[in-house]
ROSE-4610 file (N, C-alpha, C; in Angstrom, 1 decimal, always signed):
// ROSE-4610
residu = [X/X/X/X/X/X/X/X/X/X/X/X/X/X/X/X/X/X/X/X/X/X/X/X/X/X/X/X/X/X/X/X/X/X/X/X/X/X/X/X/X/X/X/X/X/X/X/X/X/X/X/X/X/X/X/X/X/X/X/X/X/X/X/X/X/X/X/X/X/X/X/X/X/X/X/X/X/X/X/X/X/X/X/X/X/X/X/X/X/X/X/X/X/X/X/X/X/X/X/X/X/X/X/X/X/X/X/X/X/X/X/X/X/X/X/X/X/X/X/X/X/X/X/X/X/X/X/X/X/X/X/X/X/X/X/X/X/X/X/X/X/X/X/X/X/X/X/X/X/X/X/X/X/X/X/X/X/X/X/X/X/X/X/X/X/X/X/X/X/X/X/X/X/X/X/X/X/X/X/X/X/X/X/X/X/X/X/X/X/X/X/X/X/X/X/X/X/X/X/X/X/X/X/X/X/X/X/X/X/X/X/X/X/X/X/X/X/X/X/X/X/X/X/X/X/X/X/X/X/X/X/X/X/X/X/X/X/X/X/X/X/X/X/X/X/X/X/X/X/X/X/X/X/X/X/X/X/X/X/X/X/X/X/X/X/X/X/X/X/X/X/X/X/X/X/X/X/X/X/X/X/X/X/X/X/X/X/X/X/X/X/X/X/X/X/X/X/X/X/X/X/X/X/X/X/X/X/X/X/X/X/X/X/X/X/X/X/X/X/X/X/X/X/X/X/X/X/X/X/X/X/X/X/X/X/X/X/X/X/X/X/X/X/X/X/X/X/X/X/X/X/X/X/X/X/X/X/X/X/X/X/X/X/X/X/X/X/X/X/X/X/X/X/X/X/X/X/X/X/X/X/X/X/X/X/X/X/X/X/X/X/X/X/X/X/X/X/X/X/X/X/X/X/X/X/X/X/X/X/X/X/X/X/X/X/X/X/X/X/X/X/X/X/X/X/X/X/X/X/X/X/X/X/X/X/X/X/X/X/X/X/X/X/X/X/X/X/X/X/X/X/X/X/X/X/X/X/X/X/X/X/X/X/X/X/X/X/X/X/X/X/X/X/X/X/X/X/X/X/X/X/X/X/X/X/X/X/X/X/X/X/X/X/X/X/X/X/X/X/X/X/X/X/X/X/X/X/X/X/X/X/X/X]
num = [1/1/1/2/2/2/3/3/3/4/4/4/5/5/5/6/6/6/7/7/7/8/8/8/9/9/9/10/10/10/11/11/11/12/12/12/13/13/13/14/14/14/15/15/15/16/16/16/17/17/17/18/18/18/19/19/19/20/20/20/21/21/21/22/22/22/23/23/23/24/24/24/25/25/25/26/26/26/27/27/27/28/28/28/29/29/29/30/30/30/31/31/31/32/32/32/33/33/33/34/34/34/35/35/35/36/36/36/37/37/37/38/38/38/39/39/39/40/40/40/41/41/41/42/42/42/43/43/43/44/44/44/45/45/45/46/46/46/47/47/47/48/48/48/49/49/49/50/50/50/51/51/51/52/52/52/53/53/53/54/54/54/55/55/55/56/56/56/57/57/57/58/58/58/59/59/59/60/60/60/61/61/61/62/62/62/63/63/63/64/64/64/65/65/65/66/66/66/67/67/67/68/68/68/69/69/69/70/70/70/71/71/71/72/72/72/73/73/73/74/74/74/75/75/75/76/76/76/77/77/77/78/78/78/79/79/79/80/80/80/81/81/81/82/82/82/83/83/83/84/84/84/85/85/85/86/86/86/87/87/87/88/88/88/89/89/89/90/90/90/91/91/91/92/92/92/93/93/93/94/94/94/95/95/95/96/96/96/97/97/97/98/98/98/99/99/99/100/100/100/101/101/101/102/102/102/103/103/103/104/104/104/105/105/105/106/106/106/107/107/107/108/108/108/109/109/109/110/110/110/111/111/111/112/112/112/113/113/113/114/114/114/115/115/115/116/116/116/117/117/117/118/118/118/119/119/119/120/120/120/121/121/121/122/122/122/123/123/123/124/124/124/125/125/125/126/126/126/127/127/127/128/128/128/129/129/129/130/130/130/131/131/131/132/132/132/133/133/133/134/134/134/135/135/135/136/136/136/137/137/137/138/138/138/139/139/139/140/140/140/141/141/141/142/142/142/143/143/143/144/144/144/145/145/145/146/146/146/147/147/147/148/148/148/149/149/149/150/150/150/151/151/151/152/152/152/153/153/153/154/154/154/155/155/155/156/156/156/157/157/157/158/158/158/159/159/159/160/160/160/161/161/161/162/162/162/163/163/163/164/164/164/165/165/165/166/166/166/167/167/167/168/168/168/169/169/169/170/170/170/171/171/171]
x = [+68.3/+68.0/+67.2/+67.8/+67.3/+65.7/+64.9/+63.6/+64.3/+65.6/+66.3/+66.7/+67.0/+67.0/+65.9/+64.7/+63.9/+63.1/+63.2/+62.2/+63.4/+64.5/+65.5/+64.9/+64.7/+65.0/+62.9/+62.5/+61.1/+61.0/+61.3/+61.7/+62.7/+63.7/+64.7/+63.6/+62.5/+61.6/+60.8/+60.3/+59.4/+59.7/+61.0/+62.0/+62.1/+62.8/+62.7/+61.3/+60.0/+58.7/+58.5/+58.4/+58.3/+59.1/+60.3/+61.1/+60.7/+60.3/+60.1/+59.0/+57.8/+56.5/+56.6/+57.8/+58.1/+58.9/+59.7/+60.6/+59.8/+59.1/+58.2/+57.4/+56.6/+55.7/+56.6/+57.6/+58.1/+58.8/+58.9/+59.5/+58.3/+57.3/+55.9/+55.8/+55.5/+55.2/+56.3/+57.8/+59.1/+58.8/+58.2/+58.2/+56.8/+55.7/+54.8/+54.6/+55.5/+56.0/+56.7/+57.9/+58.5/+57.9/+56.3/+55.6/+54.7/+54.5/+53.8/+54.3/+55.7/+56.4/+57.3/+57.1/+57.5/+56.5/+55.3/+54.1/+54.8/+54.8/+54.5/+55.9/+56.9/+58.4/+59.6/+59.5/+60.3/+61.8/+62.6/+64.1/+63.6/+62.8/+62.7/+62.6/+61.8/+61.4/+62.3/+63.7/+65.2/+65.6/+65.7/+66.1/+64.9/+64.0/+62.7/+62.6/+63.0/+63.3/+64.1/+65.3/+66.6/+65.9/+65.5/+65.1/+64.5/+63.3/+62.3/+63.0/+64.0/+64.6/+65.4/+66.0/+67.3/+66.2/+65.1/+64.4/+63.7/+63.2/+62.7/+64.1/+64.8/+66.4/+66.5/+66.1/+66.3/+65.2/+64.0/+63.0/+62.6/+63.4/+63.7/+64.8/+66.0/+66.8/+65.9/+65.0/+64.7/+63.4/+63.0/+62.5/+63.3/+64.8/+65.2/+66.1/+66.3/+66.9/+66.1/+64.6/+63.6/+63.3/+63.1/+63.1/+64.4/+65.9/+66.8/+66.6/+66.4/+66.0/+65.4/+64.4/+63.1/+63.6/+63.8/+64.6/+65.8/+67.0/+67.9/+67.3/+66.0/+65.1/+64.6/+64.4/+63.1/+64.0/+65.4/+66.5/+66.3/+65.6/+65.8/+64.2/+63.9/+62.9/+62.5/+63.3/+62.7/+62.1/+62.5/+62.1/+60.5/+59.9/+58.6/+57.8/+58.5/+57.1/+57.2/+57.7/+57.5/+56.6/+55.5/+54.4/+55.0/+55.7/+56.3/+57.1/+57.7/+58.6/+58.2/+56.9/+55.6/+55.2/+54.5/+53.7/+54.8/+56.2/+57.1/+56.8/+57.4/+57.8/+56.3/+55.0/+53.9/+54.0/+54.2/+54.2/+54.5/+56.0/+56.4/+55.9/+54.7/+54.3/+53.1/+52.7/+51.3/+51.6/+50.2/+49.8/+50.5/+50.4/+50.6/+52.5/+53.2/+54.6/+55.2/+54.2/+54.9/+54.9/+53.7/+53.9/+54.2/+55.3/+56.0/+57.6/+57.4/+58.9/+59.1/+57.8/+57.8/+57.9/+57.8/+58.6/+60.0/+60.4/+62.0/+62.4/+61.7/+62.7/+62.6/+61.2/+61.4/+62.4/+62.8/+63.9/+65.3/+65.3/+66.4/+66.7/+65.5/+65.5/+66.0/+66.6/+67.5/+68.3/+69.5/+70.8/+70.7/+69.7/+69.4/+67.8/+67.7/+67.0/+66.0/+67.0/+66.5/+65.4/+65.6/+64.3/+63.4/+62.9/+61.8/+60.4/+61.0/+60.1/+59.7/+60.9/+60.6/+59.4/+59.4/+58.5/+57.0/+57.2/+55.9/+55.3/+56.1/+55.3/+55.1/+55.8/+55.0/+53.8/+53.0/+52.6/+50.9/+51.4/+50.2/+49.7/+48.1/+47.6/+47.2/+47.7/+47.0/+48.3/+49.2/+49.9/+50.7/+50.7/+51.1/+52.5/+53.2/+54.5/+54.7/+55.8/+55.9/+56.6/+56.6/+57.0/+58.5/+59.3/+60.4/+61.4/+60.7/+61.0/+60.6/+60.0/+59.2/+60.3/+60.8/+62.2/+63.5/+63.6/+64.8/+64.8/+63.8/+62.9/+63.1/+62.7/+63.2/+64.8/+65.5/+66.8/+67.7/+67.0/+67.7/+67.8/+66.6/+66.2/+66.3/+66.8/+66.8/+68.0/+68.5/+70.0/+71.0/+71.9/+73.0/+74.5/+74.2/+74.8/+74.6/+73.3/+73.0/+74.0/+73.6/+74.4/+73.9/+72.6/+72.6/+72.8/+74.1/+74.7/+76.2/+76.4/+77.7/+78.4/+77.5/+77.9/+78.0/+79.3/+79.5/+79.2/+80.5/+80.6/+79.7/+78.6/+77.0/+76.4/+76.8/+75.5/+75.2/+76.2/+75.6/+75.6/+75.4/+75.0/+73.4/+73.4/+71.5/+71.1/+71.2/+70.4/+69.7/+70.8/+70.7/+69.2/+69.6/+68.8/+67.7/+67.6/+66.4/+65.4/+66.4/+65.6/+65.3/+65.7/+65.6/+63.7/+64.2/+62.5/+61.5/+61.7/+60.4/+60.1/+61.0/+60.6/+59.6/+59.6/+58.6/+57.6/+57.5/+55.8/+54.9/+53.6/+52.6/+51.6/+50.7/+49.3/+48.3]
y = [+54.3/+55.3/+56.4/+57.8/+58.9/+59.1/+60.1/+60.6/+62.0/+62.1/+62.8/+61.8/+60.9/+60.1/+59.1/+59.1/+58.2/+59.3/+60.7/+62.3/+61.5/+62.0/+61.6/+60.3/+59.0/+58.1/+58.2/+58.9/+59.0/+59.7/+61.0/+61.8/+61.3/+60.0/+60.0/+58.7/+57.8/+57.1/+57.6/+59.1/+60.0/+60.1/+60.7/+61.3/+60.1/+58.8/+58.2/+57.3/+57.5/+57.2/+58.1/+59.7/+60.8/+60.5/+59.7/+59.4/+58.5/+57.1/+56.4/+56.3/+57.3/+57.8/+58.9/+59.5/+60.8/+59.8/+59.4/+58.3/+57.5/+56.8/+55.7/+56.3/+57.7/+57.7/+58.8/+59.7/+60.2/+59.1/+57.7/+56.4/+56.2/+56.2/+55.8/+56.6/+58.1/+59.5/+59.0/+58.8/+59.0/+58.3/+56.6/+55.8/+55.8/+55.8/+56.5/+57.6/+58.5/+59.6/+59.0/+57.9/+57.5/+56.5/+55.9/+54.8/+56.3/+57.2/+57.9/+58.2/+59.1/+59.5/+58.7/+57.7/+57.3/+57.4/+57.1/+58.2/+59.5/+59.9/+61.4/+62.1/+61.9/+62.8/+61.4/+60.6/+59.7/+59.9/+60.7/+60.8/+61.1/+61.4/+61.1/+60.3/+59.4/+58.2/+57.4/+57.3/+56.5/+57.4/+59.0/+59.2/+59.3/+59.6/+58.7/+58.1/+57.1/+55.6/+55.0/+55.8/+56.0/+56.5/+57.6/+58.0/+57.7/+56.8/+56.1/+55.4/+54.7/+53.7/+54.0/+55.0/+55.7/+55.9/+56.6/+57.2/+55.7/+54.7/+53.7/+53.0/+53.0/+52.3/+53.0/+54.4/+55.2/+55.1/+54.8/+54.6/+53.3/+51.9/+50.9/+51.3/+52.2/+52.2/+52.5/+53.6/+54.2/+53.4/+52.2/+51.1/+50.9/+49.9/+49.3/+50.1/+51.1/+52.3/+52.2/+52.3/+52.5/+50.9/+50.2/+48.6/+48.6/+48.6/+48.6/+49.4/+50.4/+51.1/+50.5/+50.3/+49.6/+48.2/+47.6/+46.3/+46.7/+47.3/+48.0/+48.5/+49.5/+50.1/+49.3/+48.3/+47.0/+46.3/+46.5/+45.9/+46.7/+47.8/+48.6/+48.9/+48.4/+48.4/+50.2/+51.0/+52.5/+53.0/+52.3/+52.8/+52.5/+51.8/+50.9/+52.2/+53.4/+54.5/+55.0/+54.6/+54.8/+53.5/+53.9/+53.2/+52.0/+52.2/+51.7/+50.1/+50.8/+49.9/+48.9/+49.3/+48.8/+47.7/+48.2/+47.6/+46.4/+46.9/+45.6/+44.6/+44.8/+43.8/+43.1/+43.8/+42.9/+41.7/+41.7/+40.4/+39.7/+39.9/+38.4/+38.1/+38.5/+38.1/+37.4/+37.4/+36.6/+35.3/+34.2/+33.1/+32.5/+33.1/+32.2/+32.4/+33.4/+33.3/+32.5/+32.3/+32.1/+30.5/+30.3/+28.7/+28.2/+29.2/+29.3/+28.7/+29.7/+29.4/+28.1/+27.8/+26.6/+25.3/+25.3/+24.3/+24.4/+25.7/+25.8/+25.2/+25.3/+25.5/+24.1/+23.1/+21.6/+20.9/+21.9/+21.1/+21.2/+22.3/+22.0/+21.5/+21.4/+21.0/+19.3/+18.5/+17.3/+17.7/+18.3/+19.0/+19.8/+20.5/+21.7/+21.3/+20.7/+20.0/+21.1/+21.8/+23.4/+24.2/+23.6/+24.5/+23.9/+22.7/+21.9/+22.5/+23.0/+24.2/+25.3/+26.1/+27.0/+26.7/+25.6/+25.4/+24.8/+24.8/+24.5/+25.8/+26.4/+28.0/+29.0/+28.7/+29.2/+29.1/+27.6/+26.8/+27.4/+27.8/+27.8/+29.3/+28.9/+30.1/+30.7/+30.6/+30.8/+32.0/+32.2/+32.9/+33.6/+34.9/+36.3/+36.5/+36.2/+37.0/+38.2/+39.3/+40.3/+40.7/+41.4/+41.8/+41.6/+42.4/+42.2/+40.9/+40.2/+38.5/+37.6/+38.2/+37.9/+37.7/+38.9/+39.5/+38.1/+38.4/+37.8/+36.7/+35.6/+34.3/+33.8/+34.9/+35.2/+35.3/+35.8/+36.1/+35.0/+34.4/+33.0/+31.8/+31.9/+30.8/+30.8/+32.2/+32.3/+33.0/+33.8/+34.6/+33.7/+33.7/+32.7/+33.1/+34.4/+34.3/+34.0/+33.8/+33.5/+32.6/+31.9/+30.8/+29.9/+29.4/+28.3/+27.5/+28.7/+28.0/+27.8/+28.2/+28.5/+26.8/+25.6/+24.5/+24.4/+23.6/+23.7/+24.7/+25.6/+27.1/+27.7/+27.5/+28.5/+27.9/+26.7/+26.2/+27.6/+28.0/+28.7/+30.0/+30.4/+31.4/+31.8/+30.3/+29.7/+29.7/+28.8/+29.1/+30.1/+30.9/+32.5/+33.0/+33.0/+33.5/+33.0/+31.6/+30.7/+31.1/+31.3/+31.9/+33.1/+34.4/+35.2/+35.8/+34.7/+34.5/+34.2/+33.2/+32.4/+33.1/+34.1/+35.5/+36.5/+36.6/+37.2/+36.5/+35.5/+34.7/+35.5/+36.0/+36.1/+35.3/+35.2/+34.7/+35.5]
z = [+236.8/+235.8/+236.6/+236.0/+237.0/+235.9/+236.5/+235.7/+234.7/+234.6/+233.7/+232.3/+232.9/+231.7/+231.2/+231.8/+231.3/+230.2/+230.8/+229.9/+228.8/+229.3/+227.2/+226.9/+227.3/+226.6/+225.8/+226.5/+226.1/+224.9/+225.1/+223.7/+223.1/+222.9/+222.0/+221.1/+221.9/+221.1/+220.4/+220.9/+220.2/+219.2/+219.4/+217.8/+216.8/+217.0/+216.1/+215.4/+216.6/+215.9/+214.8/+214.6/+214.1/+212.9/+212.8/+211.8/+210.9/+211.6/+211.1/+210.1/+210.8/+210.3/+208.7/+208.9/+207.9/+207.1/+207.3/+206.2/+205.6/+206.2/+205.1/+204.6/+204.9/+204.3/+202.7/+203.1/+201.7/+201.1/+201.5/+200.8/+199.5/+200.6/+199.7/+198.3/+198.8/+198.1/+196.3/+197.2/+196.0/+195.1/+195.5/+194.8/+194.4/+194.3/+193.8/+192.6/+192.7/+192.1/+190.7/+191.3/+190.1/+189.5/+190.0/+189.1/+188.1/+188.4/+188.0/+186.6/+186.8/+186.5/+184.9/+184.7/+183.9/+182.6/+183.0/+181.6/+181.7/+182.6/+182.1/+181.6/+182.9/+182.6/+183.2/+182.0/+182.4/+182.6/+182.7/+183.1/+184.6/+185.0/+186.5/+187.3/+186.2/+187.0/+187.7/+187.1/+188.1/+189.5/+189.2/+190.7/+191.7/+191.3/+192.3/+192.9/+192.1/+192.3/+193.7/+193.5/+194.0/+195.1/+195.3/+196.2/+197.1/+196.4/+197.4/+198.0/+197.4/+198.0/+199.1/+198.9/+200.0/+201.4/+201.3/+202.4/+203.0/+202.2/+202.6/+203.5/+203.1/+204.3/+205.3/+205.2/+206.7/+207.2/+206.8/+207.8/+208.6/+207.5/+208.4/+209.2/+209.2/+210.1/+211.2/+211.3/+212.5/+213.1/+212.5/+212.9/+213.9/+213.1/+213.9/+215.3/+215.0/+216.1/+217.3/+217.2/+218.1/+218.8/+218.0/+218.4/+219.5/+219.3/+219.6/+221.2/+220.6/+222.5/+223.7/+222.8/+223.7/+224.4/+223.4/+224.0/+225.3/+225.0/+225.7/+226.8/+227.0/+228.3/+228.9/+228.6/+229.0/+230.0/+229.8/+230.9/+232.6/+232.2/+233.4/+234.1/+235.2/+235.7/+235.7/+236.2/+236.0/+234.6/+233.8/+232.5/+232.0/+232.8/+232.9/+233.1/+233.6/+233.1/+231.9/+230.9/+229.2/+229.5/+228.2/+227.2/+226.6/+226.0/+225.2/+225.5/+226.4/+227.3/+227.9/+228.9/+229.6/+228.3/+227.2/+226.5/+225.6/+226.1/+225.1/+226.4/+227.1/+228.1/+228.8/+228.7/+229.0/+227.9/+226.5/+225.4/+226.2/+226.7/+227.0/+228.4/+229.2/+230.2/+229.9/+228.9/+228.4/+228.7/+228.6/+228.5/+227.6/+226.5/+225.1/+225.1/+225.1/+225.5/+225.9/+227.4/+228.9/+228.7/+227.7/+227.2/+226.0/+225.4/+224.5/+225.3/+226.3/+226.9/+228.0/+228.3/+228.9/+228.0/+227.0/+226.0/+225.9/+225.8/+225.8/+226.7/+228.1/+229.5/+229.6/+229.2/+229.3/+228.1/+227.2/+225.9/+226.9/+227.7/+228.4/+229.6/+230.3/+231.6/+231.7/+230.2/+230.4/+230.7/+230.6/+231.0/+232.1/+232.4/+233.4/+234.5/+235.4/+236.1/+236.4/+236.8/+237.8/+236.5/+235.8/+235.0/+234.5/+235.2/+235.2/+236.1/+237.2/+237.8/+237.6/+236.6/+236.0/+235.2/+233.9/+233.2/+233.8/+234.7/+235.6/+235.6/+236.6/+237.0/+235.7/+234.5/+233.3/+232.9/+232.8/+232.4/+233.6/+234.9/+235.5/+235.7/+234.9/+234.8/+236.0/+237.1/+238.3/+238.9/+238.1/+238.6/+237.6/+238.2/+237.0/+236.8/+236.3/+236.0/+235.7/+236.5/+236.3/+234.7/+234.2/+232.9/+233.2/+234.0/+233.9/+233.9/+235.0/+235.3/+233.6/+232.9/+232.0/+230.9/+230.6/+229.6/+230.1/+231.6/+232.2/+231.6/+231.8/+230.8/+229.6/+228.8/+227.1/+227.5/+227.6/+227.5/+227.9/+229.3/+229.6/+228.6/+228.1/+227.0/+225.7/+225.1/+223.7/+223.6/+224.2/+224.1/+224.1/+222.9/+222.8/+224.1/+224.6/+225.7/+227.1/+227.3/+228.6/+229.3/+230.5/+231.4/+230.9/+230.0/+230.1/+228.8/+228.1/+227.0/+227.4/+228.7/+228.9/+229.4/+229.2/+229.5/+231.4/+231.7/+233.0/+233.8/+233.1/+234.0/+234.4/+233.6/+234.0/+235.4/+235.3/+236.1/+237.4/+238.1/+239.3/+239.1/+237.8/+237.0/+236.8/+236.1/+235.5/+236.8/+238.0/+239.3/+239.8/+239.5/+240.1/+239.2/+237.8/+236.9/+236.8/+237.5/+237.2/+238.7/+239.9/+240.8/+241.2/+240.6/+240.0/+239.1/+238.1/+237.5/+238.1/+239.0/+239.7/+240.6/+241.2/+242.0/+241.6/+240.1/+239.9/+239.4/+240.1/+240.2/+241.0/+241.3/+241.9/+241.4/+242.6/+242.8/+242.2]
């Protein structure tokens, strides 16, 4: 990713925060308006109503629009100078995650041996996982496409991805 595209993808999060912010709050305003509105000038009170409702769907959309990105940018190590991006992908480097996923990786480490060490190096607070190795982690363990739902065919798939992660162990 060039620094032309991380300026867009920065301002394309800007734009849909700004949305999300303006949509919910005239969600609020409409629907407000049409609790009001029913004392006072009740034929209004229904498209109001309607209304609040229509703006309240576009401002979850631009929830989930902006969620969608972030997740999507979090794949790309350049994009780690957005806030945003940074601040998603540290979650899953935490303590409490990292031994979140170390139960996953021991539910699977009967079938999958090679992630018995993974769930070790989670598990030890003595060493930092990078944010990005972090995501890789989450995705191996909870993404219904990963390798290590792909049965056989994964296995020298999952290795890769399992040694991959442990790479971003530090001390």
């Amino acid at each position: 990713m060039h620094a032309r595209a991380i300026d867009e993808a920065q301002m394309r999060l800007l734009d849909l925060r700004r949305d999300e912010v303006q949509d919910t709050a005239l969600a609020g305003v409409a629907l407000s308006a049409s609790l009001v509105s029913t004392a006072l000038c009740p034929p209004l009170a229904i498209p109001l109503f309607v209304g609040g409702l229509a703006m309240g769907t576009l401002g979850i959309r631009a929830v989930w629009r902006r969620w969608d990105l972030v997740d999507r940018l979090a794949d790309d190590r350049d994009a780690y100078a957005i806030r945003q991006v940074r601040e998603y992908a540290a979650r899953d480097a935490g303590m409490r995650r990292r031994r979140h996923y170390a139960e996953l990786a021991r539910t699977y480490a009967v079938t999958h041996p090679s992630l018995d060490e993974l769930a070790r190096d989670l598990e030890d607070p003595m060493l930092e996982l990078d944010p990005c190795a972090a995501l890789a982690c989450r995705r191996l363990l909870t993404d219904p496409t990963s390798p290590l739902f792909d049965g056989p065919h994964g296995v020298e798939e999952l290795r890769s991805s399992v040694a991959r992660i442990v790479a971003g162990f530090q001390p």
